[in-house]
C-alpha positions in Angstrom: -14.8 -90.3 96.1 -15.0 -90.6 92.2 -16.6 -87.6 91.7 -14.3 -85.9 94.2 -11.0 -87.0 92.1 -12.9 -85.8 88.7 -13.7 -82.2 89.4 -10.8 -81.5 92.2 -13.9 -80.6 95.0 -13.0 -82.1 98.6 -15.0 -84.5 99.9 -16.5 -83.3 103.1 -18.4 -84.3 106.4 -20.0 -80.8 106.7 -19.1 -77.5 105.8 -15.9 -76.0 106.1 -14.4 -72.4 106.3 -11.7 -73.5 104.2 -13.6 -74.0 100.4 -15.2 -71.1 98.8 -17.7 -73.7 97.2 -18.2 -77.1 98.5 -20.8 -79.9 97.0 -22.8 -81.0 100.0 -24.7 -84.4 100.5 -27.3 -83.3 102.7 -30.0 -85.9 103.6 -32.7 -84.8 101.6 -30.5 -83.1 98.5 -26.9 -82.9 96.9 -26.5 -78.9 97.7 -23.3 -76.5 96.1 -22.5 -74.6 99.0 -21.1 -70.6 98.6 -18.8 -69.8 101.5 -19.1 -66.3 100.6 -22.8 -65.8 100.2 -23.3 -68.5 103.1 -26.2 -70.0 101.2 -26.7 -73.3 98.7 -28.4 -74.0 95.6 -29.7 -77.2 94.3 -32.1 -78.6 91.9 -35.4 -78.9 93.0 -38.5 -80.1 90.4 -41.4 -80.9 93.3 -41.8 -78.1 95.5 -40.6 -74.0 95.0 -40.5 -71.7 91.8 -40.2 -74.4 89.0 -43.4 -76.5 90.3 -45.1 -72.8 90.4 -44.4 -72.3 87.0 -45.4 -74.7 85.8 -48.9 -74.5 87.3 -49.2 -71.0 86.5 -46.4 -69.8 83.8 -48.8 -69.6 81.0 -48.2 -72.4 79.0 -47.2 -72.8 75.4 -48.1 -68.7 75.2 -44.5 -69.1 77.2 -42.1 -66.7 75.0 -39.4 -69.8 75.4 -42.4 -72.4 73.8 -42.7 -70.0 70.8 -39.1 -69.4 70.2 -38.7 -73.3 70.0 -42.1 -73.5 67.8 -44.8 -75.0 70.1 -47.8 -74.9 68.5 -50.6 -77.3 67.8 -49.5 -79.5 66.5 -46.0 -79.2 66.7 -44.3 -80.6 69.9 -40.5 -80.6 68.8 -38.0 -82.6 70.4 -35.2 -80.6 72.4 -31.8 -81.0 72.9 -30.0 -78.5 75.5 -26.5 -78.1 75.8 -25.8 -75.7 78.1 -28.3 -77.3 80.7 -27.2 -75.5 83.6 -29.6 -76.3 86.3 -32.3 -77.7 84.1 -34.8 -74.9 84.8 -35.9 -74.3 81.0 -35.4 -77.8 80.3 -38.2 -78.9 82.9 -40.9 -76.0 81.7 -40.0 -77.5 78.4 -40.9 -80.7 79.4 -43.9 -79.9 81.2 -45.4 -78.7 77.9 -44.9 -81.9 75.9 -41.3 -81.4 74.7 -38.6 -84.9 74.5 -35.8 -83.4 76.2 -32.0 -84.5 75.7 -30.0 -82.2 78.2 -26.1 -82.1 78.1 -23.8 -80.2 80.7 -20.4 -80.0 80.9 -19.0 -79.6 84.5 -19.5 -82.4 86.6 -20.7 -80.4 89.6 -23.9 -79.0 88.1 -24.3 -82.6 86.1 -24.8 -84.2 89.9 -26.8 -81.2 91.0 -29.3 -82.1 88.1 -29.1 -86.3 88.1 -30.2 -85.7 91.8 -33.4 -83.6 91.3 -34.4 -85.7 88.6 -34.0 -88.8 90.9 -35.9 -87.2 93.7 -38.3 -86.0 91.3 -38.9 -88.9 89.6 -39.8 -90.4 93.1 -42.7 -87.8 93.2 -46.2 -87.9 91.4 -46.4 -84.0 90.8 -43.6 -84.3 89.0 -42.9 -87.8 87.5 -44.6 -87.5 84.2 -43.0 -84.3 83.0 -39.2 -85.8 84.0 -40.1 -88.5 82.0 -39.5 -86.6 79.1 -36.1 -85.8 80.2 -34.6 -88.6 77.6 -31.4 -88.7 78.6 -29.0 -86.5 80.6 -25.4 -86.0 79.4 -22.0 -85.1 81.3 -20.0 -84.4 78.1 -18.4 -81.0 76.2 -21.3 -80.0 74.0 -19.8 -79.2 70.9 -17.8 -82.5 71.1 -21.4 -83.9 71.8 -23.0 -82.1 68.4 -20.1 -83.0 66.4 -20.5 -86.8 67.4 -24.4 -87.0 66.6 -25.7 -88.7 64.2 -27.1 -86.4 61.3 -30.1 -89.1 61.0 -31.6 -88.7 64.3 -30.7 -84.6 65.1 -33.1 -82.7 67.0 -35.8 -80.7 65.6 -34.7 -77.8 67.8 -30.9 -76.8 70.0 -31.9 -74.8 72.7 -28.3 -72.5 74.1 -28.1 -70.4 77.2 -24.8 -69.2 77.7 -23.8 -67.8 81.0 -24.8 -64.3 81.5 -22.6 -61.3 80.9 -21.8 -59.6 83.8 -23.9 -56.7 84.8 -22.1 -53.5 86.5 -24.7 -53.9 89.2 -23.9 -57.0 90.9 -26.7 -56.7 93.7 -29.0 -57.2 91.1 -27.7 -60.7 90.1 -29.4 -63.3 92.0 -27.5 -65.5 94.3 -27.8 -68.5 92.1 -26.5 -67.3 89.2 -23.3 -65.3 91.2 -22.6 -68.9 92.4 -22.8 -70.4 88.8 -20.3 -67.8 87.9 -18.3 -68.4 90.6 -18.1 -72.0 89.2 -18.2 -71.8 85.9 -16.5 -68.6 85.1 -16.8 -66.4 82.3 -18.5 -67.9 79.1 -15.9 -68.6 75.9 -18.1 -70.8 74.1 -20.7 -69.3 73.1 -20.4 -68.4 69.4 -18.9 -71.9 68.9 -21.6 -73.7 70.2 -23.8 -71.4 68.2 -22.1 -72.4 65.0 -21.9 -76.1 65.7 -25.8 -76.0 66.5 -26.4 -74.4 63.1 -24.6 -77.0 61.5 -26.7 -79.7 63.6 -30.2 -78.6 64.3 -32.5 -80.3 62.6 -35.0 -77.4 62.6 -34.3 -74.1 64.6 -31.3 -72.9 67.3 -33.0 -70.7 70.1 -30.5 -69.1 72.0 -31.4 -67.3 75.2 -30.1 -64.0 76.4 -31.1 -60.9 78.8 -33.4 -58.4 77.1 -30.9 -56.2 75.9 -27.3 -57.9 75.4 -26.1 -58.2 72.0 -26.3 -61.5 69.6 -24.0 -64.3 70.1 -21.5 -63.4 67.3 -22.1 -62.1 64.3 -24.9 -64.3 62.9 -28.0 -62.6 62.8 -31.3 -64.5 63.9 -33.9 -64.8 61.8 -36.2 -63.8 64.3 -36.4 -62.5 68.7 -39.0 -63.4 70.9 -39.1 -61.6 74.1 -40.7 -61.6 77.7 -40.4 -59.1 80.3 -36.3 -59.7 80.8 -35.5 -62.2 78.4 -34.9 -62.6 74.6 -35.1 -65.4 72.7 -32.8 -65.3 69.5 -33.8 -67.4 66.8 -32.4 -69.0 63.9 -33.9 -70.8 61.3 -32.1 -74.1 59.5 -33.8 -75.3 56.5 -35.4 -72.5 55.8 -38.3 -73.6 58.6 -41.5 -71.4 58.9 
């Protein structure tokens, strides 16, 4: 009922032709429901692509561990505050990383508290969800702004909603259902600038191959993979 009377979603039996998205408690999972596409999402760390990745996703020669500076060493402490579904923030984790994740709508806040209770109920993937610190339902940049300089992260890790492509058969369902909830992205460059202001080391800010920068700050540096770039900025003049 609570979380029903924060974020304005009914609160349902079963599905309904009435609600293009509906948040389902199903008996294994919380699911987000798409009328339209007929299909769910929710987060899963045990089983499926993430637990795949992180068997066989290459490890700190990852282009997302070198943009946040893995390296022996060197196993930074994270904070994420765009953390979406968590997907980066668990790889992260799985290669040694102390993870702080903040999201701001509710809806994808629950999706993520469940999969990290029904993960942490599993041995495959227990120890890496440990390193998820602490998981935040909170406005980001409200969040930044409130931190204490002391204690800041070595590293902000961004990943702003998509833009949308022309094509929109080639956007996976799960990401047309996070637009469909979230909308287009206004934040980005603010986020950027309050990371800048807060990180203790480096801002790495995530974006498809070939989209432009967030604003008009220029990284210091771009890692990429085969569709993804990784912007990023130095702070304190970091090596």
């Amino acid at each position: 009922m609570t979380l029903a009377s924060e974020t304005g979603f009914p609160l349902l039996e079963k599905r309904s032709s009435q609600c293009d998205l509906q948040l389902c408690y199903d008996h294994d999972a919380i699911r987000l429901y798409d009328l339209a596409l007929d299909t769910t999402i929710h987060v899963d760390f045990v089983e499926g692509a993430l637990s795949h990745r992180q068997q066989f996703g290459g490890g700190r020669g990852q282009a997302i561990a070198k943009a946040v500076g893995l390296k022996h060493g060197n196993t930074p402490g994270v904070l994420d505050v765009t953390a979406g579904l968590a997907r980066d923030a668990y790889i992260l984790a799985s290669l040694g990383c102390k993870l702080t994740l903040v999201e701001q709508s509710p809806i994808l806040f629950t999706l993520v508290e469940d999969g990290i209770r029904r993960g942490l109920a599993d041995e495959s993937s227990r120890d890496v969800l440990n390193n998820f610190m602490n998981l935040v339902n909170a406005d980001s940049v409200l969040y930044m702004e409130h931190m204490d300089q002391e204690t800041r992260p070595d590293v902000i890790y961004i990943d702003p909603m998509y833009p949308e492509r022309k094509k929109s058969a080639l956007v996976k369902k799960d990401m047309q259902i996070l637009q469909r909830l979230l909308g287009k992205d206004q934040n980005a460059e603010r986020l950027l600038k309050t990371a800048l202001d807060c990180a203790g080391k480096r801002v790495v800010v995530k974006r498809p191959l070939h989209a432009e920068t967030v604003g008009n700050t220029k990284p210091d540096m771009s890692i990429s993979s085969k569709k993804t770039r990784y912007d990023v900025y130095l702070v304190n003049n970091e090596l």
